[in-house]
VMD Tcl script that builds the backbone (N, CA, C; Angstrom):
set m [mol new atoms 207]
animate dup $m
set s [atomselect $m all]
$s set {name element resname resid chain x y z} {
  {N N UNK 1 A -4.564 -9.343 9.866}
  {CA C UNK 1 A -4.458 -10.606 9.167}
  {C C UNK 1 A -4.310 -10.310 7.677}
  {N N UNK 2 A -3.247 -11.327 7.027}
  {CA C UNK 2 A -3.216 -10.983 5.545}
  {C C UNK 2 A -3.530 -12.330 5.245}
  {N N UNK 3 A -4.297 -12.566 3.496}
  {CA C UNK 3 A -4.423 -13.761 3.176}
  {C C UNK 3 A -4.317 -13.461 1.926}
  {N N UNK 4 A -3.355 -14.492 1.267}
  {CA C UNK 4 A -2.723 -14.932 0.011}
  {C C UNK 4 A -4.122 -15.469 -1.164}
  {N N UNK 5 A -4.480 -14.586 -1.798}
  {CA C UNK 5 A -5.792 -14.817 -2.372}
  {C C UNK 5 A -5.329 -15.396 -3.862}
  {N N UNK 6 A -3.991 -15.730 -4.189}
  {CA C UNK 6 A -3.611 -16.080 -5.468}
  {C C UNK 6 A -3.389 -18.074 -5.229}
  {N N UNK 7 A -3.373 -18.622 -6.105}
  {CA C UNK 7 A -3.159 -19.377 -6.452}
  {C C UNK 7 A -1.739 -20.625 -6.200}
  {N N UNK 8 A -0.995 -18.969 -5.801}
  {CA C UNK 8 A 0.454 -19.640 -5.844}
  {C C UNK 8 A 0.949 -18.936 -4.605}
  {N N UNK 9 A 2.210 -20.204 -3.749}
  {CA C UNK 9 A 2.459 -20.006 -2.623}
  {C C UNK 9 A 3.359 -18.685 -2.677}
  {N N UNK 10 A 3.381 -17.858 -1.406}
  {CA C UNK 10 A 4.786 -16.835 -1.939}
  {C C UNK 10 A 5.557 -16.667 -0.439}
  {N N UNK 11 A 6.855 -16.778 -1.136}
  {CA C UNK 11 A 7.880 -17.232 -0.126}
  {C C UNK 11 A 7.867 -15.778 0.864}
  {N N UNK 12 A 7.745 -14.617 0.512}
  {CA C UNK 12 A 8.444 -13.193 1.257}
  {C C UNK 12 A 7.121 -12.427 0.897}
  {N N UNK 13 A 6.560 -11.709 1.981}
  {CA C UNK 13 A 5.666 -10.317 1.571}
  {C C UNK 13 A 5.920 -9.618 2.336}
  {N N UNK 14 A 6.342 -8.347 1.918}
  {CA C UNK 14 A 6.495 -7.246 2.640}
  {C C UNK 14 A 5.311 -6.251 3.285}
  {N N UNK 15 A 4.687 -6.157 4.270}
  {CA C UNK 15 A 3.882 -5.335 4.723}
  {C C UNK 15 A 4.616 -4.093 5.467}
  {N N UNK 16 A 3.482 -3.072 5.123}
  {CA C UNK 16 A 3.695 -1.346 5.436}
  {C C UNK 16 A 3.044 -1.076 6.152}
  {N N UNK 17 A 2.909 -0.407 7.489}
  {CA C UNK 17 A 2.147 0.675 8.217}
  {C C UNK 17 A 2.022 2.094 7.771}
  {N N UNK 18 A 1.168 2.873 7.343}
  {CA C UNK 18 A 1.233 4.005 7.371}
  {C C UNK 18 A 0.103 5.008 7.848}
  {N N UNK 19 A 0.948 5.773 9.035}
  {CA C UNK 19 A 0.261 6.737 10.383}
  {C C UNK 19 A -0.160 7.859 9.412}
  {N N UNK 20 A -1.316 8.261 9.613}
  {CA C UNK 20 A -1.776 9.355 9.218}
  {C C UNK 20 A -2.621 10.356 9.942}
  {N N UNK 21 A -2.330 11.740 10.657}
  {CA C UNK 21 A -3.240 12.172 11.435}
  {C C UNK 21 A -4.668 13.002 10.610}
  {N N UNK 22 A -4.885 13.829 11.413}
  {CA C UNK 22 A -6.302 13.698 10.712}
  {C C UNK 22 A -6.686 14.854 9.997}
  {N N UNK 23 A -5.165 15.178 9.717}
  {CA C UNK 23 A -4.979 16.537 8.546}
  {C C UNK 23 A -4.642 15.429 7.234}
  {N N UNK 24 A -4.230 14.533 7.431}
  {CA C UNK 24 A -3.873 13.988 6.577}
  {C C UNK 24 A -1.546 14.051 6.147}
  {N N UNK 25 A -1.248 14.007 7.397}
  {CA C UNK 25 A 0.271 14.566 6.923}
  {C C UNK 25 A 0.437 12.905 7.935}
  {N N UNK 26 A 1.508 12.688 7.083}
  {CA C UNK 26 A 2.262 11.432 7.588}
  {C C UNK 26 A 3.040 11.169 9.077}
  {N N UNK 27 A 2.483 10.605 9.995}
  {CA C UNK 27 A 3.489 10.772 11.441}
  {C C UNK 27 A 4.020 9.661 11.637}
  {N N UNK 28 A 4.083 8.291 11.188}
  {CA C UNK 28 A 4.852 7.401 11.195}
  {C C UNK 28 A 4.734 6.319 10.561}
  {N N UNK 29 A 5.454 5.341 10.442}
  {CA C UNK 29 A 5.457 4.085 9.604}
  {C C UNK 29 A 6.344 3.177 10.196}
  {N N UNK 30 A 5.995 1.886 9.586}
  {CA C UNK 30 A 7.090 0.627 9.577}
  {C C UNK 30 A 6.388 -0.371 9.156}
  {N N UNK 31 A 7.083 -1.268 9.128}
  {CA C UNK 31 A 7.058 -2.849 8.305}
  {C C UNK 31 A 7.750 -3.714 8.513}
  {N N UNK 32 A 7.344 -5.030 7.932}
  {CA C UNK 32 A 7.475 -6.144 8.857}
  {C C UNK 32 A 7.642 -7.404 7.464}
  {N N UNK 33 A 8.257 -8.361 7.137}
  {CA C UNK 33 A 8.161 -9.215 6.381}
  {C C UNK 33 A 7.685 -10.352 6.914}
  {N N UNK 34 A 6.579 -11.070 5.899}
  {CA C UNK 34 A 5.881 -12.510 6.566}
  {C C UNK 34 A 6.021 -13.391 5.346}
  {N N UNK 35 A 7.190 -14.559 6.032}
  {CA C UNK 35 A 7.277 -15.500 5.223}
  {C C UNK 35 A 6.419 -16.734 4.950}
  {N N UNK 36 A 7.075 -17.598 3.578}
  {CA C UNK 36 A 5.867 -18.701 3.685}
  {C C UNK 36 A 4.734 -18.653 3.963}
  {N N UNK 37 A 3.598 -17.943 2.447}
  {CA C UNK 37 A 2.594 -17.932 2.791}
  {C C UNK 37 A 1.401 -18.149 1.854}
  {N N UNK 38 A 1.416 -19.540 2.408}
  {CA C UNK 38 A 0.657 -20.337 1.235}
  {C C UNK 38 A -0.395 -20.195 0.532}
  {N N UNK 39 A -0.536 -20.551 -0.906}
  {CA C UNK 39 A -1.918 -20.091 -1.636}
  {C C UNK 39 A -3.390 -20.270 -0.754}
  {N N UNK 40 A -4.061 -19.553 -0.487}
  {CA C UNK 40 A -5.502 -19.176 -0.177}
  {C C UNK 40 A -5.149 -19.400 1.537}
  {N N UNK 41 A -3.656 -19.220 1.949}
  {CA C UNK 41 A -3.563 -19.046 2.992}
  {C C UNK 41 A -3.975 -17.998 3.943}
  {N N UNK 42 A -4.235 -17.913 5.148}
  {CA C UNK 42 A -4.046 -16.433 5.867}
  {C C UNK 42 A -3.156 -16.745 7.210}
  {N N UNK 43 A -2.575 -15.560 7.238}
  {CA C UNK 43 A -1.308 -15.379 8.644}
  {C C UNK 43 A -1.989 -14.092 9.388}
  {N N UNK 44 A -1.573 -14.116 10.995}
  {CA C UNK 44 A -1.316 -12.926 11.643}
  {C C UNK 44 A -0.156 -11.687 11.507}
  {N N UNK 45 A -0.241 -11.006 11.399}
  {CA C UNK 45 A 1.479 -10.016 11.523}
  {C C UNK 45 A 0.923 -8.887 12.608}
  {N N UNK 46 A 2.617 -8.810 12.968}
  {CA C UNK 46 A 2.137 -7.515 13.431}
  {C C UNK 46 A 3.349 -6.547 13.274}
  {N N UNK 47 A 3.299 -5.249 13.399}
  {CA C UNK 47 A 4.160 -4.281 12.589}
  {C C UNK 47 A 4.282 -3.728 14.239}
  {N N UNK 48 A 5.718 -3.110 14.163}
  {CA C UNK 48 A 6.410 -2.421 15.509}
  {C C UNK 48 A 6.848 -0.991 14.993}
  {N N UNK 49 A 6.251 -0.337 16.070}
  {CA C UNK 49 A 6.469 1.122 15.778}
  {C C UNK 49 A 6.707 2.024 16.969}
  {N N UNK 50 A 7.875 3.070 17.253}
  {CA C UNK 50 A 7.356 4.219 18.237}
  {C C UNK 50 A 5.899 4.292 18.699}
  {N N UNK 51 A 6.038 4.698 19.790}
  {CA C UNK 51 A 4.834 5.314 20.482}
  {C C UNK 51 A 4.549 6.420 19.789}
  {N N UNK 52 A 3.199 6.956 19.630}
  {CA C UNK 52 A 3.001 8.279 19.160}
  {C C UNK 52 A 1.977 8.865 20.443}
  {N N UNK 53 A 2.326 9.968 21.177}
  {CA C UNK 53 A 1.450 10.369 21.949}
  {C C UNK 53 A 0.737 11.611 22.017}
  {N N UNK 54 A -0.423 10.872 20.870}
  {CA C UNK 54 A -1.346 11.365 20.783}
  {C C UNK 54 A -2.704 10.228 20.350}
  {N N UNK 55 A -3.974 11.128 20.717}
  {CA C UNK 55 A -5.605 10.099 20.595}
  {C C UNK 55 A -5.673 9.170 19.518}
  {N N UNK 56 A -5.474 7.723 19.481}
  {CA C UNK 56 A -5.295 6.860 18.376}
  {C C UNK 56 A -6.558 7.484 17.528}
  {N N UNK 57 A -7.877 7.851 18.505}
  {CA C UNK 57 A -9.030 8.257 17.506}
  {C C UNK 57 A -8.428 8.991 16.241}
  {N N UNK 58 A -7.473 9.866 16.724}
  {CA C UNK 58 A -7.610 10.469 15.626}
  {C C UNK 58 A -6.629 10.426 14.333}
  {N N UNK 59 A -6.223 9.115 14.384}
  {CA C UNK 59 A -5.218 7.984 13.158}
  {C C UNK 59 A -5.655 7.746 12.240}
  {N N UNK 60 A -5.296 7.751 11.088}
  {CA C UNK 60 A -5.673 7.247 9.920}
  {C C UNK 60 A -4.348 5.977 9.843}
  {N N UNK 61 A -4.909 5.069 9.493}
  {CA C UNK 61 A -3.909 3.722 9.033}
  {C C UNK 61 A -4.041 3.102 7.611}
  {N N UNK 62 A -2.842 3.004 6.750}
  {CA C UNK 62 A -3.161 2.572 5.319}
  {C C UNK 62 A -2.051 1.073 5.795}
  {N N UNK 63 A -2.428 0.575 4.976}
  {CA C UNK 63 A -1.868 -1.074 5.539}
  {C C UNK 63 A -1.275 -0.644 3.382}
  {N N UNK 64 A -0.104 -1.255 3.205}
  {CA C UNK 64 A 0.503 -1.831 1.714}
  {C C UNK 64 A 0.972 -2.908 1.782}
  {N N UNK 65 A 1.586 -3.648 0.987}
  {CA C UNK 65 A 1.905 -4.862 0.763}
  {C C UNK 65 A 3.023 -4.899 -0.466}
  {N N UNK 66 A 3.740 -5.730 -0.587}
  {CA C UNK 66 A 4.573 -5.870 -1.635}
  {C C UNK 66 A 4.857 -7.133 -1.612}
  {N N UNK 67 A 4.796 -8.606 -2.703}
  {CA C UNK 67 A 5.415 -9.991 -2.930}
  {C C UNK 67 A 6.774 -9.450 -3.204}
  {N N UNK 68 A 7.820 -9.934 -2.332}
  {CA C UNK 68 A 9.266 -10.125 -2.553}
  {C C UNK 68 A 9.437 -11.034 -3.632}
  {N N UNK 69 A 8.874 -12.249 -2.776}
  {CA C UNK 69 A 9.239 -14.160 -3.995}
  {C C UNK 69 A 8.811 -14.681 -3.751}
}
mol reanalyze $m
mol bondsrecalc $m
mol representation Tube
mol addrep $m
């Protein structure tokens, strides 16, 4: 869940996945844009990615964000 903690509505946000195993080296990513999303709003998203097969235990996940408009 993301929620719009500003004041003002924003039309486009870009959200990031980023896979990290537990050396710390990057094994995958992706992202997803969630429109219309109103001040002190919150939305669901969800981000689509390859399978990785291996123990989710041992994932690190960094979530980013970027306002488009």
């Amino acid at each position: 869940m993301v929620t719009n903690i500003s004041g003002r509505d924003t039309t486009s946000i870009k959200l990031s996945a980023l896979i990290f195993d537990k050396e710390g080296k990057l094994i995958n990513a992706g992202s997803t844009i969630l429109n219309n999303l109103g001040a002190f709003k919150s939305d669901d998203f969800d981000i689509f990615m390859p399978l990785l097969d291996i123990s989710l235990e041992d994932l690190d996940v960094e979530i980013l964000w970027e306002v488009l408009s």
